[in-house]
MARMIDREN-444057 format. One record per atom (N, C-alpha, C, CB): residue number from 1; x, y, z; atom name. Coordinates in steps of 0.2 Angstrom, whole numbers, plus 5000, padded with zeros to 4 digits. Glycine has a CB too. Example, Ala and Ser with C-alpha at 12.3 -4.5 7.8 and 13.67 -1.06 7.14 Angstrom:
2
+-----+------+------+------+----+
!   i !   px !   py !   pz ! at !
+-----+------+------+------+----+
!   1 ! 5066 ! 4972 ! 5039 !  N !
!   1 ! 5062 ! 4978 ! 5039 ! CA !
!   1 ! 5066 ! 4984 ! 5039 !  C !
!   1 ! 5057 ! 4978 ! 5045 ! CB !
!   2 ! 5064 ! 4989 ! 5035 !  N !
!   2 ! 5068 ! 4995 ! 5036 ! CA !
!   2 ! 5064 ! 5000 ! 5039 !  C !
!   2 ! 5070 ! 4997 ! 5029 ! CB !
+-----+------+------+------+----+
***
This chain:
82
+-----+------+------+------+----+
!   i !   px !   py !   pz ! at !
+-----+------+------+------+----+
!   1 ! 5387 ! 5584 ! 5544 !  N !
!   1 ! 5391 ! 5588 ! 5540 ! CA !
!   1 ! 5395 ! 5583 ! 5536 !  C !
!   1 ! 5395 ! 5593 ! 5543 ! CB !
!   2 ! 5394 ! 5584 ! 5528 !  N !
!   2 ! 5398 ! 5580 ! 5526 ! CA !
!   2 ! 5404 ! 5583 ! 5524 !  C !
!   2 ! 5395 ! 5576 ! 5521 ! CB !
!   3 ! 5411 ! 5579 ! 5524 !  N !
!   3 ! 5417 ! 5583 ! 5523 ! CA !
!   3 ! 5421 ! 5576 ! 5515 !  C !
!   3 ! 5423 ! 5583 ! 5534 ! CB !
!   4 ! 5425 ! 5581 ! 5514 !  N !
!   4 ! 5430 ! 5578 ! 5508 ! CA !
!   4 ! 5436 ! 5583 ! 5509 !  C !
!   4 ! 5427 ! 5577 ! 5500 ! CB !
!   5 ! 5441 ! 5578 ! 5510 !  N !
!   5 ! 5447 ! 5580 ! 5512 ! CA !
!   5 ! 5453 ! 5577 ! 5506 !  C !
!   5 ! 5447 ! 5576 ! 5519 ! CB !
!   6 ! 5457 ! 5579 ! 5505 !  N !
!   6 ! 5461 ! 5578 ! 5499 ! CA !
!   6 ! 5469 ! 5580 ! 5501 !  C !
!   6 ! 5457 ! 5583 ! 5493 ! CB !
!   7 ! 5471 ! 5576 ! 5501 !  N !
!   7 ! 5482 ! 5574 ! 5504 ! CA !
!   7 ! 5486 ! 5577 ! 5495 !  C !
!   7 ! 5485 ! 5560 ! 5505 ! CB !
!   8 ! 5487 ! 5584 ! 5499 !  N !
!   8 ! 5491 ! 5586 ! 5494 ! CA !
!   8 ! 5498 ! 5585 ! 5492 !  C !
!   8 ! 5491 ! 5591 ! 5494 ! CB !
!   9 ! 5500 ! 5584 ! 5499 !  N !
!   9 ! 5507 ! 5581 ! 5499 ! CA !
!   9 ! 5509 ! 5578 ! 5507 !  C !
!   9 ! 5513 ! 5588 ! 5496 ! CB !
!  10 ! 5512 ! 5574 ! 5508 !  N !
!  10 ! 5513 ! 5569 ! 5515 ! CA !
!  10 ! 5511 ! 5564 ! 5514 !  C !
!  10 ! 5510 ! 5571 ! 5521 ! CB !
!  11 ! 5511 ! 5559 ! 5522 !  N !
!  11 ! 5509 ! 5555 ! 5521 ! CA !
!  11 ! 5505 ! 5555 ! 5527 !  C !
!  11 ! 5513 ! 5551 ! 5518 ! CB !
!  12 ! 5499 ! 5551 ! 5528 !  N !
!  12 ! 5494 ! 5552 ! 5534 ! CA !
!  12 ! 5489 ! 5544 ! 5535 !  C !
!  12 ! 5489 ! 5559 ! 5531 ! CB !
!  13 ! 5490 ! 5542 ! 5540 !  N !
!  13 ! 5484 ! 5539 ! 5544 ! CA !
!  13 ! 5477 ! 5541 ! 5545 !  C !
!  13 ! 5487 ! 5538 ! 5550 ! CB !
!  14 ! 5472 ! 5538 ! 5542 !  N !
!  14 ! 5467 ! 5540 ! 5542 ! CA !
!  14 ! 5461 ! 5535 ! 5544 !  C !
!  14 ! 5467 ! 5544 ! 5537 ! CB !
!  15 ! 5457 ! 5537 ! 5549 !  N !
!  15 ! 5454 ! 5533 ! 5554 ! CA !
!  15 ! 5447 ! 5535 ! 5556 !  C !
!  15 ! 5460 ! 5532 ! 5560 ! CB !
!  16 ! 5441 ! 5531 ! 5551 !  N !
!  16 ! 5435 ! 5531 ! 5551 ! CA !
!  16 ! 5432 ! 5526 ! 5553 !  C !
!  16 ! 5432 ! 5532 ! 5546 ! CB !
!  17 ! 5426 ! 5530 ! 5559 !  N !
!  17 ! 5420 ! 5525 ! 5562 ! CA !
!  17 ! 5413 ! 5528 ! 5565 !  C !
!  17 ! 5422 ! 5521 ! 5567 ! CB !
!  18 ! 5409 ! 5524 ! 5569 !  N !
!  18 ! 5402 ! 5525 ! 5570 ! CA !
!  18 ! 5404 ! 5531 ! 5578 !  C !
!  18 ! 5396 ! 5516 ! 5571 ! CB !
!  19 ! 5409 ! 5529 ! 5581 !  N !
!  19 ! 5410 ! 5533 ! 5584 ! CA !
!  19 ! 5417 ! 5538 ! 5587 !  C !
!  19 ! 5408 ! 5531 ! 5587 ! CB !
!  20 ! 5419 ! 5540 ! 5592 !  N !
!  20 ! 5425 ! 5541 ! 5595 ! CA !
!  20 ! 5428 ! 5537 ! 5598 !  C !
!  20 ! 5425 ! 5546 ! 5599 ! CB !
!  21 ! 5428 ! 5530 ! 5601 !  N !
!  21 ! 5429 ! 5523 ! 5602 ! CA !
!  21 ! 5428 ! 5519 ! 5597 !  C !
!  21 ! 5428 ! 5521 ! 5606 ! CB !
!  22 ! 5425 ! 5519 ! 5590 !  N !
!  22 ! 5426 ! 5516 ! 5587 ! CA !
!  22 ! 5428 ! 5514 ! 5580 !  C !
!  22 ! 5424 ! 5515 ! 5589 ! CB !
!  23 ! 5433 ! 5521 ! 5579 !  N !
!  23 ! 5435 ! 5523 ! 5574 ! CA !
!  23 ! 5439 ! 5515 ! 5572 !  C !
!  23 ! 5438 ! 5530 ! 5575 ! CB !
!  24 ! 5436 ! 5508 ! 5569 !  N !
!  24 ! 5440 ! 5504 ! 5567 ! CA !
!  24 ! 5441 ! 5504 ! 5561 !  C !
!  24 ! 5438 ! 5499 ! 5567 ! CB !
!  25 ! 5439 ! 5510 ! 5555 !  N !
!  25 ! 5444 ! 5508 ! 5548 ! CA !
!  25 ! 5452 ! 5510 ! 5548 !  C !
!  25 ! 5441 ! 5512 ! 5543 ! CB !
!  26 ! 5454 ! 5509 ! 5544 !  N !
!  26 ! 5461 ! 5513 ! 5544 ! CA !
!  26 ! 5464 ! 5513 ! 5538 !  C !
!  26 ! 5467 ! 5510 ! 5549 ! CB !
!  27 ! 5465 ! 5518 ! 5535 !  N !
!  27 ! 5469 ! 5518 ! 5527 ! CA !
!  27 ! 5476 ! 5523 ! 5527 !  C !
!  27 ! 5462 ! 5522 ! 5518 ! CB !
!  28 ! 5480 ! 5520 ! 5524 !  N !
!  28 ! 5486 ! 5525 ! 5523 ! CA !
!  28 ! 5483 ! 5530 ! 5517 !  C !
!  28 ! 5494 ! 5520 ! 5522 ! CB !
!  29 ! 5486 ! 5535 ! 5517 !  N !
!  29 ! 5485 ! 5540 ! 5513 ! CA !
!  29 ! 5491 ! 5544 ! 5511 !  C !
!  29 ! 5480 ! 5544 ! 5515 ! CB !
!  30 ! 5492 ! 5547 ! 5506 !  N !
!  30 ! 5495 ! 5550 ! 5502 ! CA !
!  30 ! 5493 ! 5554 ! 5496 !  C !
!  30 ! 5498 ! 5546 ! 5500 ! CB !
!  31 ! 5502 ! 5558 ! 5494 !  N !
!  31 ! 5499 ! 5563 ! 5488 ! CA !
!  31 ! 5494 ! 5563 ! 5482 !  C !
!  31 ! 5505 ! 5565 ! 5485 ! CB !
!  32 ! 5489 ! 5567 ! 5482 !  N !
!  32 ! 5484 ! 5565 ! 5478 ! CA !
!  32 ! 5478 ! 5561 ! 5480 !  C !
!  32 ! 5487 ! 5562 ! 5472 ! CB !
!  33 ! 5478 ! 5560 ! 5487 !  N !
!  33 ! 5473 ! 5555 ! 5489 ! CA !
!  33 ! 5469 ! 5560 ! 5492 !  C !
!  33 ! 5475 ! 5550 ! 5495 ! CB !
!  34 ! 5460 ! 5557 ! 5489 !  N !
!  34 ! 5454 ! 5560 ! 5492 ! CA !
!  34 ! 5448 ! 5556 ! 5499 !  C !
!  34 ! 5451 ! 5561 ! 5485 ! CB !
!  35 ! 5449 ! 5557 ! 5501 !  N !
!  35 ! 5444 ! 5555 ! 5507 ! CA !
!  35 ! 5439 ! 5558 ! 5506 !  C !
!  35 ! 5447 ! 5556 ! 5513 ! CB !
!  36 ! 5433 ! 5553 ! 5508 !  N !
!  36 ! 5423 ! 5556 ! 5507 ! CA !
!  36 ! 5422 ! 5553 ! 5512 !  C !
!  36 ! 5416 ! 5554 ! 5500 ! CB !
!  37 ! 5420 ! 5559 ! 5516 !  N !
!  37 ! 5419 ! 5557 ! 5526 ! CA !
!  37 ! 5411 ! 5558 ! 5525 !  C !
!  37 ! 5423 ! 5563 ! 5533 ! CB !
!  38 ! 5404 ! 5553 ! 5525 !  N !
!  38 ! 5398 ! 5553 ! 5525 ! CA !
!  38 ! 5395 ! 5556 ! 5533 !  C !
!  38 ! 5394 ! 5546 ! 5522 ! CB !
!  39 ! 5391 ! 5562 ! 5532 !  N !
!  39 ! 5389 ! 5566 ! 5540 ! CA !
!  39 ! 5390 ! 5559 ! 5544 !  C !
!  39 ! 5379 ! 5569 ! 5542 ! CB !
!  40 ! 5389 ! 5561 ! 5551 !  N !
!  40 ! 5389 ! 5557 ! 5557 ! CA !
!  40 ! 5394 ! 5552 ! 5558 !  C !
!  40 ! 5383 ! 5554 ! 5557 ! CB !
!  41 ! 5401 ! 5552 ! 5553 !  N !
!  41 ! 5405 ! 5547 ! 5554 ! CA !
!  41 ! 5411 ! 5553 ! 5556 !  C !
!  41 ! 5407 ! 5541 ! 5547 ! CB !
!  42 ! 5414 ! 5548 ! 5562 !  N !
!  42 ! 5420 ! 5550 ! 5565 ! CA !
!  42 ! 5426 ! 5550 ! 5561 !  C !
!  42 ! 5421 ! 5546 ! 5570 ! CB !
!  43 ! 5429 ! 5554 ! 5562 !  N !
!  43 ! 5436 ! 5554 ! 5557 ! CA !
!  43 ! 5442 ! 5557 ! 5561 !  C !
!  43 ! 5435 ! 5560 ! 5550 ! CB !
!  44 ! 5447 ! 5555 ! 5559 !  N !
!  44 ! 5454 ! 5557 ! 5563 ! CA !
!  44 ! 5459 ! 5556 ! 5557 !  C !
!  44 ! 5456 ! 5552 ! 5571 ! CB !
!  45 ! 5465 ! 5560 ! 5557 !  N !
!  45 ! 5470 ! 5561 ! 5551 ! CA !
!  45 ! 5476 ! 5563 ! 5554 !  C !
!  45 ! 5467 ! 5567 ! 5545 ! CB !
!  46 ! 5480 ! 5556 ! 5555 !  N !
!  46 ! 5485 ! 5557 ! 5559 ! CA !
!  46 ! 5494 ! 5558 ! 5553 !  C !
!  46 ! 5483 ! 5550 ! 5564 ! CB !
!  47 ! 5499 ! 5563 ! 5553 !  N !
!  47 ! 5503 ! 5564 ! 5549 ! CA !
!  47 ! 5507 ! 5556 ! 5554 !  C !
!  47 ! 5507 ! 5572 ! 5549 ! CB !
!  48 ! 5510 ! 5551 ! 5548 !  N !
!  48 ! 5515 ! 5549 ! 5550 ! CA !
!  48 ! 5522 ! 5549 ! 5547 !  C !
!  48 ! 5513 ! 5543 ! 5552 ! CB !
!  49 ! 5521 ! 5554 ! 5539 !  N !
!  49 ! 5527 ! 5554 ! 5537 ! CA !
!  49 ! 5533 ! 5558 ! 5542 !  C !
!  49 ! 5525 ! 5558 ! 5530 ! CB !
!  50 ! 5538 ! 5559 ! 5536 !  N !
!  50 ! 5544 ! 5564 ! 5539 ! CA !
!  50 ! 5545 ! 5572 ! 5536 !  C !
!  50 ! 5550 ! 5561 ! 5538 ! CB !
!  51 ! 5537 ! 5573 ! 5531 !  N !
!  51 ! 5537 ! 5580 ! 5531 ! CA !
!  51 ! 5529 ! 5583 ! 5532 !  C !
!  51 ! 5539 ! 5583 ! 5525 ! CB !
!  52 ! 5530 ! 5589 ! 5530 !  N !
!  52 ! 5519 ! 5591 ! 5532 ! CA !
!  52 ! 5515 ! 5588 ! 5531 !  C !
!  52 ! 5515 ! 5597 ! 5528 ! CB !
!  53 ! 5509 ! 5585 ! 5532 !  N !
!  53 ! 5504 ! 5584 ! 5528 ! CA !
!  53 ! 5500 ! 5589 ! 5526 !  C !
!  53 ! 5500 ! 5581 ! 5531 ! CB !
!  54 ! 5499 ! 5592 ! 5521 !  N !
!  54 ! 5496 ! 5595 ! 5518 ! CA !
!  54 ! 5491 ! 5593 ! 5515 !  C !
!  54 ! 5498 ! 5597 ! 5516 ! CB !
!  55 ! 5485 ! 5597 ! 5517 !  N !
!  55 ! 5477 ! 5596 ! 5514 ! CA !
!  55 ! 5476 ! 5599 ! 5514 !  C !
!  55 ! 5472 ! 5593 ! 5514 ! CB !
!  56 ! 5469 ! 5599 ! 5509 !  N !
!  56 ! 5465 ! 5604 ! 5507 ! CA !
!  56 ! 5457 ! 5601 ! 5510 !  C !
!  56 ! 5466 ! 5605 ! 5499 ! CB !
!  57 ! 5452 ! 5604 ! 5513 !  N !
!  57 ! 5447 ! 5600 ! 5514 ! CA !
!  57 ! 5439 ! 5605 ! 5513 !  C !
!  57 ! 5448 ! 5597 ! 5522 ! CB !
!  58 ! 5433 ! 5601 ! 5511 !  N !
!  58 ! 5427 ! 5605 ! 5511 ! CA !
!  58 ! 5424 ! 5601 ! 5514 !  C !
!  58 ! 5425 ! 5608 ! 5504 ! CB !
!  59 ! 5420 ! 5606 ! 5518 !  N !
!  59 ! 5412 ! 5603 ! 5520 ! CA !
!  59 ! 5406 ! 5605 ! 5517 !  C !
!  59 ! 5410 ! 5606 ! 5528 ! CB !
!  60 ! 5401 ! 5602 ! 5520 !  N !
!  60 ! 5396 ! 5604 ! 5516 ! CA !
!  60 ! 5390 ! 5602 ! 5520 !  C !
!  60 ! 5396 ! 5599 ! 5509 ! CB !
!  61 ! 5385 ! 5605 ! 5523 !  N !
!  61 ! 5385 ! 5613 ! 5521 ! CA !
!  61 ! 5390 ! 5617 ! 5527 !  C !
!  61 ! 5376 ! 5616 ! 5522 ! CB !
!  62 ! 5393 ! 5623 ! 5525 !  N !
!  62 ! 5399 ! 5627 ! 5529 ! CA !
!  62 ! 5397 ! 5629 ! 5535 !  C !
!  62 ! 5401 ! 5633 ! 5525 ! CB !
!  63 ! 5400 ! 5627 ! 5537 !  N !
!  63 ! 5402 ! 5628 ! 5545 ! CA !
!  63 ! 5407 ! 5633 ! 5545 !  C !
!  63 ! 5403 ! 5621 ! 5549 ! CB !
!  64 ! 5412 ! 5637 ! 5544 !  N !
!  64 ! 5416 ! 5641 ! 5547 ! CA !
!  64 ! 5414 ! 5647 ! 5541 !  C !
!  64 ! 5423 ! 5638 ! 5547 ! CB !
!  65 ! 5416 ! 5653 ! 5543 !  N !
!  65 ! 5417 ! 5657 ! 5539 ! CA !
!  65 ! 5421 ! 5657 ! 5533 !  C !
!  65 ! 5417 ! 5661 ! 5543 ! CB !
!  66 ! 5419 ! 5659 ! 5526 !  N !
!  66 ! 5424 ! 5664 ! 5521 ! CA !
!  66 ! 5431 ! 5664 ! 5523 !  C !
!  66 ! 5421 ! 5671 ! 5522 ! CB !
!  67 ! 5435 ! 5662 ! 5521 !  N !
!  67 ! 5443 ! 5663 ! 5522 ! CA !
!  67 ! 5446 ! 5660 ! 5529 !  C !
!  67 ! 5445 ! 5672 ! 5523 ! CB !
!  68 ! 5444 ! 5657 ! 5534 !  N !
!  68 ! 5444 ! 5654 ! 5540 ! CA !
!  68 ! 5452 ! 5648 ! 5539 !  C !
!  68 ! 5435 ! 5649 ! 5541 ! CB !
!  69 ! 5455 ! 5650 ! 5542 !  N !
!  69 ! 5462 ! 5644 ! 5541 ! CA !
!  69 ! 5465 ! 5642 ! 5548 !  C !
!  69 ! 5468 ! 5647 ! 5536 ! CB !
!  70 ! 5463 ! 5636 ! 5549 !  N !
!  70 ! 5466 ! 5633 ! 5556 ! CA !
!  70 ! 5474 ! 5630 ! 5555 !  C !
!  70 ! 5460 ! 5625 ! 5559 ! CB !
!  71 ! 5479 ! 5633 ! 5556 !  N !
!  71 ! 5483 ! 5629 ! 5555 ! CA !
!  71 ! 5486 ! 5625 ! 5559 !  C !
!  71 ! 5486 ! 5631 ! 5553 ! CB !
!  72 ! 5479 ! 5623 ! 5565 !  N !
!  72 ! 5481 ! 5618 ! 5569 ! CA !
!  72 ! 5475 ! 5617 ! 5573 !  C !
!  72 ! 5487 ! 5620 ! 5574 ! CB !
!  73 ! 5476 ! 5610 ! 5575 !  N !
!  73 ! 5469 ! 5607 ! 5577 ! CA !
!  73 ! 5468 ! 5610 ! 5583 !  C !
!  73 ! 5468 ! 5598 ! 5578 ! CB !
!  74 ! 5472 ! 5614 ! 5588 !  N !
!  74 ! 5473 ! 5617 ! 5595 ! CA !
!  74 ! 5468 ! 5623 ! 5592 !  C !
!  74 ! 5482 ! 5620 ! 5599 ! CB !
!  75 ! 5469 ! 5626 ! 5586 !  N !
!  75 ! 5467 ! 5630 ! 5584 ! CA !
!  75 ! 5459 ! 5630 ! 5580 !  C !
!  75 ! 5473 ! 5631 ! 5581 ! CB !
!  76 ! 5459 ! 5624 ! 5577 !  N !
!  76 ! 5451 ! 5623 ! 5576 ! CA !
!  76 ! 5448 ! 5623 ! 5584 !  C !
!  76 ! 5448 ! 5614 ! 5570 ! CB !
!  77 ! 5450 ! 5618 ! 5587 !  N !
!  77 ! 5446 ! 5618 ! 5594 ! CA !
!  77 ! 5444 ! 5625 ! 5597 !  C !
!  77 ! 5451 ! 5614 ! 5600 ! CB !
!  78 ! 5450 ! 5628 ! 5598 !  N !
!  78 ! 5450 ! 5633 ! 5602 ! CA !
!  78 ! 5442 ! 5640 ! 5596 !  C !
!  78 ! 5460 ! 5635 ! 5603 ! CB !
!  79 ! 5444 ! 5639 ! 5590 !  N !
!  79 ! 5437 ! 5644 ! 5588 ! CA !
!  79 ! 5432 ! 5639 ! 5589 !  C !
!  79 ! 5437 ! 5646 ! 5579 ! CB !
!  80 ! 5431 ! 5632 ! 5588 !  N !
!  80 ! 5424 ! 5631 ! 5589 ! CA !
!  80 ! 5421 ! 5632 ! 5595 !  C !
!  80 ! 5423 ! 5624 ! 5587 ! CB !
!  81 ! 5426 ! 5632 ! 5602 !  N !
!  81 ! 5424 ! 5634 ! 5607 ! CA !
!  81 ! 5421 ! 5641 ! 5608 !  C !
!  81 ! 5428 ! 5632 ! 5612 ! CB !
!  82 ! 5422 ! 5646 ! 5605 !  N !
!  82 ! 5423 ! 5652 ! 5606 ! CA !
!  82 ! 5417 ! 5655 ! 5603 !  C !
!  82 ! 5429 ! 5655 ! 5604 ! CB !
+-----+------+------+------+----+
***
């Protein structure tokens, strides 16, 4: 699945690679920053500002339903298990 992700406002650590140990890139991000995550790369999007990170993100092809809003990763996990 390919994802693009887009930092509407915050500031965020963001950390791509071939796997889950080996996520070696790392870019700071910020308001107006777009991220293009190609299938099969690992990604993680960590907040290190001192307010929200807000984004906006699309996959392709969709994987969740129509209107679908995780406002927490506890919360994507927990639907993708279910």
């Amino acid at each position: 699945m390919t994802s693009f992700l887009r930092v509407e406002e915050g500031l965020g650590l963001v950390q791509l690679g071939t796997s889950k140990l080996s996520m070696d890139s790392q870019y700071l991000v910020f308001d107006n920053y777009s991220i293009f995550v190609p299938a099969g790369i690992w990604h993680n999007i960590v907040n290190i500002g001192n307010q929200p990170l807000r984004m906006t993100s699309v996959y392709a092809p969709p994987h969740y339903e129509w209107g679908t809003v995780h406002p927490t990763k506890a919360d994507s996990i927990q639907n993708d298990e279910s």
